[in-house]
ZADO-1210 file (C-alpha; in nm, 4 decimals, padded with zeros to 6 digits):
<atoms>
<atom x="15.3785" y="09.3416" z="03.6480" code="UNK" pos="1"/>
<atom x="15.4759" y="09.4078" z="04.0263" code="UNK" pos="2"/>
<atom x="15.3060" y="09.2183" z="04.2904" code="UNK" pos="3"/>
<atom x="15.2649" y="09.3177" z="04.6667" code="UNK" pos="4"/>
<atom x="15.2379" y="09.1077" z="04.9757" code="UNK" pos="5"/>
<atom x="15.0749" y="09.2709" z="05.3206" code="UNK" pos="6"/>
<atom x="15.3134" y="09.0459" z="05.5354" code="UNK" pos="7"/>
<atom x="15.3534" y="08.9878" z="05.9444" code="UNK" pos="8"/>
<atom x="15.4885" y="08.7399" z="06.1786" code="UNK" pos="9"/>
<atom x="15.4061" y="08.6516" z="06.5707" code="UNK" pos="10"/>
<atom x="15.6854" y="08.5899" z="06.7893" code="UNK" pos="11"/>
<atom x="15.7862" y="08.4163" z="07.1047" code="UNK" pos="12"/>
<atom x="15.9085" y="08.7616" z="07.1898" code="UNK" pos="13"/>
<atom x="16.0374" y="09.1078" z="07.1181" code="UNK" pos="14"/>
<atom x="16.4258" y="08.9920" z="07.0886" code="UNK" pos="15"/>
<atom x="16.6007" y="08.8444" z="06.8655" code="UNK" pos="16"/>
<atom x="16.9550" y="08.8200" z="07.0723" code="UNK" pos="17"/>
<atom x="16.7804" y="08.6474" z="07.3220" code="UNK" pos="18"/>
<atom x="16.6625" y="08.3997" z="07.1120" code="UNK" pos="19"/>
<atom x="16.3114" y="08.4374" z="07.0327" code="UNK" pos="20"/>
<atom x="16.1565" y="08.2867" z="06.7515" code="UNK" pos="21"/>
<atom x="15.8830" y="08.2878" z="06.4657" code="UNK" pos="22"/>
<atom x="15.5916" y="08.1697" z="06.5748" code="UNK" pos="23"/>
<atom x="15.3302" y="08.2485" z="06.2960" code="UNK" pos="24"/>
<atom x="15.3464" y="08.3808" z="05.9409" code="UNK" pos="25"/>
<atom x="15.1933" y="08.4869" z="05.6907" code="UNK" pos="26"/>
<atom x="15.1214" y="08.6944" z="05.3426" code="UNK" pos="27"/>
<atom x="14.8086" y="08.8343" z="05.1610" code="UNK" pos="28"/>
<atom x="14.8213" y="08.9575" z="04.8338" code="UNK" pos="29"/>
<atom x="14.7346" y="09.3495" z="04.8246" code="UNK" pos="30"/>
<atom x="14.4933" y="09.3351" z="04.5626" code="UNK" pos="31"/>
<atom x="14.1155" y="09.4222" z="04.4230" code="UNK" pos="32"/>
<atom x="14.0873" y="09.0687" z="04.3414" code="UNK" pos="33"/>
<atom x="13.8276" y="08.9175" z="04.6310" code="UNK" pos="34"/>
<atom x="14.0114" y="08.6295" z="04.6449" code="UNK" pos="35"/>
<atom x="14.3830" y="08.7173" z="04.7384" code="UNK" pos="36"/>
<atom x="14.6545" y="08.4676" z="04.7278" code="UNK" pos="37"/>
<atom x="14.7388" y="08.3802" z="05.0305" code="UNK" pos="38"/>
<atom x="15.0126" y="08.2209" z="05.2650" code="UNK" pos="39"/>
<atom x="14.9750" y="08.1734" z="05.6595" code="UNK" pos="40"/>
<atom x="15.1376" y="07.8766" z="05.8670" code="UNK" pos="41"/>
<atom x="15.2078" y="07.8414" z="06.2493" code="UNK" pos="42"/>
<atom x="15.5732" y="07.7442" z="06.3806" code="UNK" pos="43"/>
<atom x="15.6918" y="07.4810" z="06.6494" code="UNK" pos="44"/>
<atom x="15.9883" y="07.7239" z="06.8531" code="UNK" pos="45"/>
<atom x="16.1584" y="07.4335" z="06.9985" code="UNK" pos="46"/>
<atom x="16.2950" y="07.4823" z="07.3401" code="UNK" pos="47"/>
<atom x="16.2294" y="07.8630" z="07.3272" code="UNK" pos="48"/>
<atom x="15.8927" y="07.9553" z="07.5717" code="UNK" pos="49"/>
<atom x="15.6205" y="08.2080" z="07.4217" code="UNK" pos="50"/>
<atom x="15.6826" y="08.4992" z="07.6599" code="UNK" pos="51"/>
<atom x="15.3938" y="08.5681" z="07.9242" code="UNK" pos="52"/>
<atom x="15.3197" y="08.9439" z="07.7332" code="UNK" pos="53"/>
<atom x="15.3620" y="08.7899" z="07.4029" code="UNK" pos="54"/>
<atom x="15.0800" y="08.5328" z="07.4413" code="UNK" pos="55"/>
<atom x="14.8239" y="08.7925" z="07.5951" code="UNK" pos="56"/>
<atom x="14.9173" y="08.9745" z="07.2667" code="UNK" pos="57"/>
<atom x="14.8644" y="08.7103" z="06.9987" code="UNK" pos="58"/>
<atom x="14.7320" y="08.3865" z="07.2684" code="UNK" pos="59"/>
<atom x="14.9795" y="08.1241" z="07.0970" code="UNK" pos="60"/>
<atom x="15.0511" y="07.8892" z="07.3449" code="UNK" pos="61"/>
<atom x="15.3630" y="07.6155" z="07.3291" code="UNK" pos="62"/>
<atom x="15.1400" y="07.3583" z="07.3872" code="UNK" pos="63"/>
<atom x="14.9025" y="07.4569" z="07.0561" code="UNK" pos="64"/>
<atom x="15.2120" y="07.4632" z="06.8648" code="UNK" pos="65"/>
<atom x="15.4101" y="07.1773" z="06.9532" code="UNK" pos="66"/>
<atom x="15.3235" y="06.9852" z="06.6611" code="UNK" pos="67"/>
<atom x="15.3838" y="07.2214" z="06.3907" code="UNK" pos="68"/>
<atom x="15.6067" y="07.2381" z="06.1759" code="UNK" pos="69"/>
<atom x="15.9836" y="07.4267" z="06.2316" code="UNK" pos="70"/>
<atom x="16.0066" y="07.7602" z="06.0337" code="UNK" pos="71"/>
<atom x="16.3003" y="07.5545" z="05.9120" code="UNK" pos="72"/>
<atom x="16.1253" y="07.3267" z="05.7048" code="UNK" pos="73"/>
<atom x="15.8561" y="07.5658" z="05.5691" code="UNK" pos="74"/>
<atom x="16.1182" y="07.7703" z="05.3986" code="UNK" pos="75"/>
<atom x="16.1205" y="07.5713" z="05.0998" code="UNK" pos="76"/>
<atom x="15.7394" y="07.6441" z="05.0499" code="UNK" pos="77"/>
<atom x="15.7427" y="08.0169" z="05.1556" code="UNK" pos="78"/>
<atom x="16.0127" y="08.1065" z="04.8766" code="UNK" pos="79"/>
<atom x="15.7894" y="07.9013" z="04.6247" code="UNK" pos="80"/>
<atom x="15.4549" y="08.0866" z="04.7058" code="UNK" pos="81"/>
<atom x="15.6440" y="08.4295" z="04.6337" code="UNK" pos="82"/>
<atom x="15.8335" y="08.3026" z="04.3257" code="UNK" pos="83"/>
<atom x="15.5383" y="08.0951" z="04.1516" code="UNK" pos="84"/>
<atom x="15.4082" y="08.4213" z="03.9735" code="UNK" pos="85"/>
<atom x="15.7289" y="08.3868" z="03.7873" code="UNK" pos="86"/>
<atom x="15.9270" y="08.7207" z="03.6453" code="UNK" pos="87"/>
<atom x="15.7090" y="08.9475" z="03.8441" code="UNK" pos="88"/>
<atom x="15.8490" y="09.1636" z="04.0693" code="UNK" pos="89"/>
<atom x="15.7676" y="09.1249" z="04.4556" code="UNK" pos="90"/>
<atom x="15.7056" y="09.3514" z="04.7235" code="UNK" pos="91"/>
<atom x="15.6601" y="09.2913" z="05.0298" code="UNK" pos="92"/>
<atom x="15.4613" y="09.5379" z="05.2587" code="UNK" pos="93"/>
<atom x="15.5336" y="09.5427" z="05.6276" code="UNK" pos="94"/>
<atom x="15.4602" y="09.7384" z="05.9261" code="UNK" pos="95"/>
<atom x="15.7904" y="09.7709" z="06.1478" code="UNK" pos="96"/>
<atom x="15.9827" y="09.6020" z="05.9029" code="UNK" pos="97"/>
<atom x="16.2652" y="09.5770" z="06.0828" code="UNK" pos="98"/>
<atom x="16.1102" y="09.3540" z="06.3411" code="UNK" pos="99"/>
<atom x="15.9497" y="09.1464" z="06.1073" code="UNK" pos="100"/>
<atom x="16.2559" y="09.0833" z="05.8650" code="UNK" pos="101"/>
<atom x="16.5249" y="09.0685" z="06.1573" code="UNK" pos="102"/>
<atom x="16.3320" y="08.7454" z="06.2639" code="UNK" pos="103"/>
<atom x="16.2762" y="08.6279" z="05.9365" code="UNK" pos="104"/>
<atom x="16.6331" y="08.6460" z="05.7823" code="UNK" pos="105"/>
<atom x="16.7874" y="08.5332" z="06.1329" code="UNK" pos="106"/>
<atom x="16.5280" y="08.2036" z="06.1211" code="UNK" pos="107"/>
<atom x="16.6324" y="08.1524" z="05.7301" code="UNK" pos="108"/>
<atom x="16.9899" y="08.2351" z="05.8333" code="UNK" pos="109"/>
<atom x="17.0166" y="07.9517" z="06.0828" code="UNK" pos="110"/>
<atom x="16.8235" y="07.7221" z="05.8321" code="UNK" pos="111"/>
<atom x="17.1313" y="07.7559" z="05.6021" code="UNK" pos="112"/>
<atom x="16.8889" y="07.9398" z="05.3625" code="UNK" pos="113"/>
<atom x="16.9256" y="08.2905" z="05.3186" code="UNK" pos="114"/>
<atom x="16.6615" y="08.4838" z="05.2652" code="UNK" pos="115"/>
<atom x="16.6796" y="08.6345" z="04.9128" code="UNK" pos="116"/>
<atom x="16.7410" y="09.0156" z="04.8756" code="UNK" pos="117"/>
<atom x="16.5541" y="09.0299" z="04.5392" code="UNK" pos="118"/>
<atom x="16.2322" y="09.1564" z="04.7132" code="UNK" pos="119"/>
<atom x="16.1487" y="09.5151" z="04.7499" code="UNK" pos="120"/>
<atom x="16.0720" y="09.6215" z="05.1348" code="UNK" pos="121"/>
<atom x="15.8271" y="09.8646" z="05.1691" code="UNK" pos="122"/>
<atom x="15.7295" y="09.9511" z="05.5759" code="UNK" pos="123"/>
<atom x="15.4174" y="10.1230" z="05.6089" code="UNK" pos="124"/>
<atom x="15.5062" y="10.2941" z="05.9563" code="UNK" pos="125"/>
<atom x="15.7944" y="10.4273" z="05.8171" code="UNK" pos="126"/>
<atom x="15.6028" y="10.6047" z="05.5799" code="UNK" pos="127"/>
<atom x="15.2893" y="10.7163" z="05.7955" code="UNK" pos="128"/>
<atom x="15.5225" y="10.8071" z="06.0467" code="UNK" pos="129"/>
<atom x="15.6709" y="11.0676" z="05.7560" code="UNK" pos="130"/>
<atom x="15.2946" y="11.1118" z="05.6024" code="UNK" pos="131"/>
<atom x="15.1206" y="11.2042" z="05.9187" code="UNK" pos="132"/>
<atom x="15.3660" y="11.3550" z="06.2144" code="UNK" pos="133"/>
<atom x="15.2092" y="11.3749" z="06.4808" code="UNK" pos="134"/>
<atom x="15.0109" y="11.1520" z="06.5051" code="UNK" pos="135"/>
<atom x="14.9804" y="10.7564" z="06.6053" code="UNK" pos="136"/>
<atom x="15.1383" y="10.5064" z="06.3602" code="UNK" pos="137"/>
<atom x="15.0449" y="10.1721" z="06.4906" code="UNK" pos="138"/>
<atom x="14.8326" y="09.9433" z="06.2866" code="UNK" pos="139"/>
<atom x="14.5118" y="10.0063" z="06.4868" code="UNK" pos="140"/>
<atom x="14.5700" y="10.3660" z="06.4073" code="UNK" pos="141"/>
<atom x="14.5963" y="10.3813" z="06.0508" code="UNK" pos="142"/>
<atom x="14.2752" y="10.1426" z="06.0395" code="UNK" pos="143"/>
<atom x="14.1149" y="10.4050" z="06.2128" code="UNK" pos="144"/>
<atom x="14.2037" y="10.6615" z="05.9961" code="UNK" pos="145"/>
<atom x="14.1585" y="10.4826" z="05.6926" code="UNK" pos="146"/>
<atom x="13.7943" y="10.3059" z="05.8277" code="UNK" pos="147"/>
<atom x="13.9262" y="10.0079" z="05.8254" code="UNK" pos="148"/>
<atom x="13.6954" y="09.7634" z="06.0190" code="UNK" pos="149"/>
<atom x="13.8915" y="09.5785" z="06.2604" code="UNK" pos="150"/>
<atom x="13.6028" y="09.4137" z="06.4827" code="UNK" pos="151"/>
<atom x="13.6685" y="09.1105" z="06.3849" code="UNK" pos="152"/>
<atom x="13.9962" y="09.0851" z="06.5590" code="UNK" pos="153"/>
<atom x="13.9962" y="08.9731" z="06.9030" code="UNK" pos="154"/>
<atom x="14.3739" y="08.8973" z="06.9597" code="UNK" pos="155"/>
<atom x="14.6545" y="09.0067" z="06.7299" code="UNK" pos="156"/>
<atom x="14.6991" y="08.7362" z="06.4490" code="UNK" pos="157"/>
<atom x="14.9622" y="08.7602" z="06.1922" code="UNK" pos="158"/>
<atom x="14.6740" y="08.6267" z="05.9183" code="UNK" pos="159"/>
<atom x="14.4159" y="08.8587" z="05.9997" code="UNK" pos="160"/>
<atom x="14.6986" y="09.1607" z="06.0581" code="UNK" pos="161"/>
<atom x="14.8276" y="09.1122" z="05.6910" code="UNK" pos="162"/>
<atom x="14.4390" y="09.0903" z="05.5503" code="UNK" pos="163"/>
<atom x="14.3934" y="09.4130" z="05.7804" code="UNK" pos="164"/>
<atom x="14.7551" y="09.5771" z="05.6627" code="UNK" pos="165"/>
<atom x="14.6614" y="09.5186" z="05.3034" code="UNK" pos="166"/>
<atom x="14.3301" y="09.6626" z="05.3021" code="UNK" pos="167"/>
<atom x="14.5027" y="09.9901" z="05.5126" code="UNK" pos="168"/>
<atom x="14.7276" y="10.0055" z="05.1984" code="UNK" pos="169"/>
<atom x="14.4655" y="10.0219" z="04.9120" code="UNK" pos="170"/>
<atom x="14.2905" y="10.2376" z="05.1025" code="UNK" pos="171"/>
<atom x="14.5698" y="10.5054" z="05.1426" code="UNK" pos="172"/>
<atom x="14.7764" y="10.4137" z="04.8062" code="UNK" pos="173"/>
<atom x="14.4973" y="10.2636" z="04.5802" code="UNK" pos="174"/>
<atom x="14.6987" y="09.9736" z="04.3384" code="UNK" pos="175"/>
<atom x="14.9832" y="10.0368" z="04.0840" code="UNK" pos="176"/>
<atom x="15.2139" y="10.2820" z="04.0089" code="UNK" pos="177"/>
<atom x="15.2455" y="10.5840" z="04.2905" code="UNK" pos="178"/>
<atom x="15.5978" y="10.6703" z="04.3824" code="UNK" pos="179"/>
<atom x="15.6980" y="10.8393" z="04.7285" code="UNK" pos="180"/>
<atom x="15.9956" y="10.9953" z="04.8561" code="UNK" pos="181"/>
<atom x="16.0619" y="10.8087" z="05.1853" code="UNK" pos="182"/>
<atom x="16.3390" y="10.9740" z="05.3996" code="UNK" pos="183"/>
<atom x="16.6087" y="10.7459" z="05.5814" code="UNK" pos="184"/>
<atom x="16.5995" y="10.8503" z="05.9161" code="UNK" pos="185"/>
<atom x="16.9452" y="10.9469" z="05.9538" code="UNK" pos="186"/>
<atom x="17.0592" y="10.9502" z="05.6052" code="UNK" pos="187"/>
<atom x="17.1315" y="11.1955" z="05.3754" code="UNK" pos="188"/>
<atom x="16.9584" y="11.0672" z="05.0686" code="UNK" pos="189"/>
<atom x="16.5451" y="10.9884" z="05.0161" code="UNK" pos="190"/>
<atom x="16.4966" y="10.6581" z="04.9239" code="UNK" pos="191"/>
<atom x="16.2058" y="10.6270" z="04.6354" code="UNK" pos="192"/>
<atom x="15.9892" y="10.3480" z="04.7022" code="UNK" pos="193"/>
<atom x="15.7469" y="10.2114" z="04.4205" code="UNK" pos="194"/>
<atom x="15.4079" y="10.1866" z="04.5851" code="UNK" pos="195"/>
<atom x="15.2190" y="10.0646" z="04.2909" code="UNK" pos="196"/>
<atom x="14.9483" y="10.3487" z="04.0917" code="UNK" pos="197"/>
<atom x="14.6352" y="10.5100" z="04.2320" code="UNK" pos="198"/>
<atom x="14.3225" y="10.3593" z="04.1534" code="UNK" pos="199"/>
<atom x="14.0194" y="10.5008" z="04.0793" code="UNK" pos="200"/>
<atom x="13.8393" y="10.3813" z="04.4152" code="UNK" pos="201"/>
<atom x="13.9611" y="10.5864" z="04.6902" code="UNK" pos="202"/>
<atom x="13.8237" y="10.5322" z="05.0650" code="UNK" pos="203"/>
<atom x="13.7651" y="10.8781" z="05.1956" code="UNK" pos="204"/>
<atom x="14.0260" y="11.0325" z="05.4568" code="UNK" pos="205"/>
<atom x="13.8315" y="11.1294" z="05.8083" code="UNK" pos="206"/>
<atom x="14.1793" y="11.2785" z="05.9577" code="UNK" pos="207"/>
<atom x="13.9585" y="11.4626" z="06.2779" code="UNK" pos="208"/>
<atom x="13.7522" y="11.1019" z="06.3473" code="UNK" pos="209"/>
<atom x="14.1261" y="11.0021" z="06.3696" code="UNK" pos="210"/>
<atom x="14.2435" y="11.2356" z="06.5922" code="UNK" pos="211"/>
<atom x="13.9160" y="11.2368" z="06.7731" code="UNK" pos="212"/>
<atom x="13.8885" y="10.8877" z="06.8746" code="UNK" pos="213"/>
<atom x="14.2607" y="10.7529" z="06.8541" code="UNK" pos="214"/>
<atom x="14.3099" y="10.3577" z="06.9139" code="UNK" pos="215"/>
<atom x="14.3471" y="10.2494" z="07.2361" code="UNK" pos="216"/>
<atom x="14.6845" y="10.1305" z="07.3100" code="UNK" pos="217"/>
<atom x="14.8216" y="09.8313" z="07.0921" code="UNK" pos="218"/>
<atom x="15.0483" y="09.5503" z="07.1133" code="UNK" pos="219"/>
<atom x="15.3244" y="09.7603" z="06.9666" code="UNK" pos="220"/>
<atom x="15.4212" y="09.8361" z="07.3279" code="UNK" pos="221"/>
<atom x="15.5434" y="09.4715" z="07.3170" code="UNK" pos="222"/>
<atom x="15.6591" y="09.4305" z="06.9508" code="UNK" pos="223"/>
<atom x="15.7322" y="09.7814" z="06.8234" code="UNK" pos="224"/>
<atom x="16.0398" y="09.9608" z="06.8978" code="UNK" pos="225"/>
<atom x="16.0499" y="10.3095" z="06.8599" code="UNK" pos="226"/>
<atom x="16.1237" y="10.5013" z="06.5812" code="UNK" pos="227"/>
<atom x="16.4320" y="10.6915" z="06.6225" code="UNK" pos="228"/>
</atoms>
């Protein structure tokens, strides 16, 4: 039985090369189940400064983090919270993926750990970009479209982004077993991606509310690159 992870990270800033770091983490189980399982812990950067536009984004100062722990020493319990359901098979759900695991398998890299290919990446704005051209692909959008409520969010968080990515991806995939063709941008081939099956419970589609009333601007002018 697969299981899926809505996962997302806060940064001291949009560059790896320049050596920005992981600032926040965390994972929610995409699931039914009211209780999720859950993951989330905050990261001491060391000598790198949060960016100015970073902390207006997610407010994570260097002073609030400068006594937790190093991303170094949590890696140990991050790989154990997504092996400790045993012979399942993981997946882990990200928006931007690329930004997300760039930082993460640079910050295991450095560690000495390397972050284990085993799990399946699936990124959700690589597929609404291919589901709905056209339109806006950030987060906030695909909330709106799917009626996500998002008012309780008054900074971007990675907990509360995963809890609000997971709930964007039952609404729009249900749970267990659907399979899309995702095209590589660039590549010849699709790439199938195993999405997990429809449920029952769908949340209804309002695409003109979502073109009507599109999201204002989000923090993905800071953190998102575009696609090409």
């Amino acid at each position: 039985m697969a299981i899926e992870y809505a996962v997302d990270t806060e940064t001291t800033g949009l560059e790896v090369s320049d050596g920005d770091r992981i600032i926040e983490i965390s994972f929610t189980e995409i699931t039914r189940d009211p209780n999720p399982r859950t993951f989330h812990s905050y990261f001491n950067p060391g000598d790198q400064q949060v960016n100015p536009e970073a902390f207006e984004v997610h407010g994570l100062s260097n002073e609030f983090l400068a006594d937790k722990p190093s991303f170094a020493d949590t890696i140990p319990a991050i790989l154990e919270f997504l092996d400790e359901t045993g012979d399942e098979e993981v997946s882990l759900v990200i928006h931007n993926a690329p930004f997300d695991m760039g930082f993460i398998e640079l910050e295991c890299e450095e560690a000495g750990t390397p972050f284990p290919k085993k799990y399946k990446i699936i990124d959700t704005l690589k597929l609404a970009i291919k589901a709905f051209p056209g339109s806006r692909h950030s987060l906030d959008a695909l909330c709106t479209r799917f009626n996500i409520d998002r008012t309780k969010r008054t900074k971007h968080g990675a907990q509360v982004d995963t809890e609000l990515l997971a709930a964007v991806y039952l609404a729009w995939f249900g749970q267990k077993g659907l399979e899309l063709q995702v095209s590589e941008s660039g590549e010849d081939a699709d790439e199938k991606v195993t999405l997990g099956a429809m449920n029952t419970i769908q949340v209804p589609l309002d695409q003109a509310a979502a073109i009507a009333n599109p999201p204002a601007e989000s923090w993905a002018k800071f953190f998102a690159k575009p696609a090409a």
